[in-house]
C-alpha positions as CSV (number, residue, x, y, z in Angstrom):
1,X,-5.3,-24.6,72.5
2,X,-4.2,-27.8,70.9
3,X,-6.2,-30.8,71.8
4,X,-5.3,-34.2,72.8
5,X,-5.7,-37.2,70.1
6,X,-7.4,-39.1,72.3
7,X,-8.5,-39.8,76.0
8,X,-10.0,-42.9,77.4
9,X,-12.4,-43.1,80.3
10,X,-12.1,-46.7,82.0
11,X,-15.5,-45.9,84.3
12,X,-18.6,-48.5,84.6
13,X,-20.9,-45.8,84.8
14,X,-22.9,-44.3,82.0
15,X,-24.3,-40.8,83.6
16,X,-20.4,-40.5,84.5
17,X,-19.2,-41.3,80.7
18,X,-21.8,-38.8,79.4
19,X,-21.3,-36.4,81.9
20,X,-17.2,-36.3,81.6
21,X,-17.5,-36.5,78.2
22,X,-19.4,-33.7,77.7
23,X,-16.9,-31.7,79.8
24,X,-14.4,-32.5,77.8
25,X,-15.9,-31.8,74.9
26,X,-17.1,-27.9,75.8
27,X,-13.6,-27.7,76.8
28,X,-12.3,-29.0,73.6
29,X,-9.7,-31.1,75.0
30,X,-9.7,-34.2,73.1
31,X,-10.5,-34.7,69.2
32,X,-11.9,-38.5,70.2
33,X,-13.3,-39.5,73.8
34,X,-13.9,-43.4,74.5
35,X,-15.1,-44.4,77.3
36,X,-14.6,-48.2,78.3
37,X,-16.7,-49.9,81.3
38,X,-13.9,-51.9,82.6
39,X,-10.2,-52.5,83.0
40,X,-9.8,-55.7,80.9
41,X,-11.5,-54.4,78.3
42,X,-9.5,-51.3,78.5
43,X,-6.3,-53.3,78.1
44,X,-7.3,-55.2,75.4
45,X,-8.2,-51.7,73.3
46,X,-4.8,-51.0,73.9
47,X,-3.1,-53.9,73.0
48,X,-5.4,-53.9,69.4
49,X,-4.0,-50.3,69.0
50,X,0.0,-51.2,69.6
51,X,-1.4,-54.3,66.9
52,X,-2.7,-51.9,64.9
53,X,0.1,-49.4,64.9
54,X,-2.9,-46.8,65.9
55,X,-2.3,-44.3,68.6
56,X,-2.9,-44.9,72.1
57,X,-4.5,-42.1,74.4
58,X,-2.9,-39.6,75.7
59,X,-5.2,-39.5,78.8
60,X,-6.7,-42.1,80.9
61,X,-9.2,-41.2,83.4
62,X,-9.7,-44.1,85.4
63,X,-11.8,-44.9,88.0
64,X,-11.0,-47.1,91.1
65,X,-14.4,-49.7,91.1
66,X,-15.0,-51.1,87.8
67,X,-16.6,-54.7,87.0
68,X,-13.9,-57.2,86.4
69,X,-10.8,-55.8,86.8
70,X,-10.0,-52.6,89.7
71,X,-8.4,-49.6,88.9
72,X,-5.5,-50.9,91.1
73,X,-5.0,-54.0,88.9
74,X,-5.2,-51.8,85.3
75,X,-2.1,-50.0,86.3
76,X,-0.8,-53.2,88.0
77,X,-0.8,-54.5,84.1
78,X,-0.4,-51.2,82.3
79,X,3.1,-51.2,83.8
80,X,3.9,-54.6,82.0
81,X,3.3,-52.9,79.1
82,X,6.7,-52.5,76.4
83,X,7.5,-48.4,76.9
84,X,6.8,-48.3,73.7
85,X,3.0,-48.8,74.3
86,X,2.9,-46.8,77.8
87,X,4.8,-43.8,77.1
88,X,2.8,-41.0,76.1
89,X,0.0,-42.3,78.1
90,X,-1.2,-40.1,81.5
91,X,-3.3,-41.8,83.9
92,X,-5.2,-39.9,86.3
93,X,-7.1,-41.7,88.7
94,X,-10.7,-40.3,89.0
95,X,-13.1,-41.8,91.7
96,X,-16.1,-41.0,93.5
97,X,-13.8,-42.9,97.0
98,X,-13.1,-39.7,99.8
99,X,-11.2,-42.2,101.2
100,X,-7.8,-41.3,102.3
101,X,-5.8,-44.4,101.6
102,X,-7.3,-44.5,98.3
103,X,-5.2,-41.2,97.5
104,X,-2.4,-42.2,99.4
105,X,-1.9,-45.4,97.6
106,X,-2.8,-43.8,94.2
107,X,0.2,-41.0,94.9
108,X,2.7,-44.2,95.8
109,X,2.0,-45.3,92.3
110,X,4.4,-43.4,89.8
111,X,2.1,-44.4,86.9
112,X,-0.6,-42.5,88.1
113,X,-0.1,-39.0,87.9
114,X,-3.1,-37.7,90.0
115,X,-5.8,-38.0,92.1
116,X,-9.0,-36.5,91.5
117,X,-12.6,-37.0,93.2
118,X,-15.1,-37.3,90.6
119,X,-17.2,-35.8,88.7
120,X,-14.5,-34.1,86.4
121,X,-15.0,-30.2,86.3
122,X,-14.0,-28.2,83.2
123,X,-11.8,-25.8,85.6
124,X,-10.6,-29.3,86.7
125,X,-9.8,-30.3,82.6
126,X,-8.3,-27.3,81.9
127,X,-5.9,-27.7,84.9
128,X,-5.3,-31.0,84.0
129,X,-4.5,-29.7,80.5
130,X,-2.1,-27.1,81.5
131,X,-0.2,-28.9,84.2
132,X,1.0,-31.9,82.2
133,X,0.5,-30.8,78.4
134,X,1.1,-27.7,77.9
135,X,5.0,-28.5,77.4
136,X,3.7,-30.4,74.5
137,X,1.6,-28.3,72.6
């Protein structure tokens, strides 16, 4: 299986970072994993990698409660982005929230592809995987 350039975790939580991140490495998803703790600082990564002319991720897991800037608002301001810098770019929303409305208003957002409950599985990767890339590979 091919693997992804790059995905970004936008989650404040360390054990989660090392924990998904691990995951996605035995699965050997992603040639590069970043994790960021919050929304801003997410945005600013990838507005200095549009500057840049780097890549941007091909995945974002990102998680509803972060420091700063919500989950809600990153995709609020993602969306703002030029095409050019947002296409190419999955988001799946990946929270520790059971709460309904949480999911509801995550599937009302086209942006955001799914909803998952954390933490990440690697049956859960690997469905990721073959549900939205596997046209690309």
């Amino acid at each position: 299986m091919k693997r992804l350039n790059s995905i970004l975790l936008i989650e404040d939580c360390e054990a989660d970072n090392y924990l998904h991140k691990k995951i996605i490495n035995d699965v050997g998803a992603a040639k590069e994993v970043i994790a960021i703790r919050s929304g801003d600082e997410a945005l600013l990564q990838i507005r200095a990698n549009h500057a840049a002319d780097l890549p941007q991720p091909e995945l974002i897991f990102l998680d509803i409660n972060t420091p700063g800037m919500e989950g809600w608002d990153f995709v609020e301001e993602f969306s703002k982005f030029d095409p050019v810098v947002r296409d190419g770019t999955l988001i799946i929303m990946l929270s520790g929230s059971l709460n309904p409305d949480d999911r509801d208003r995550a599937q009302s957002i086209p942006l955001i592809a799914e909803y998952r409950t954390k933490p990440l599985t690697r049956d859960a990767m690997r469905a990721i995987l073959e549900e939205h890339f596997s046209a690309r590979r």
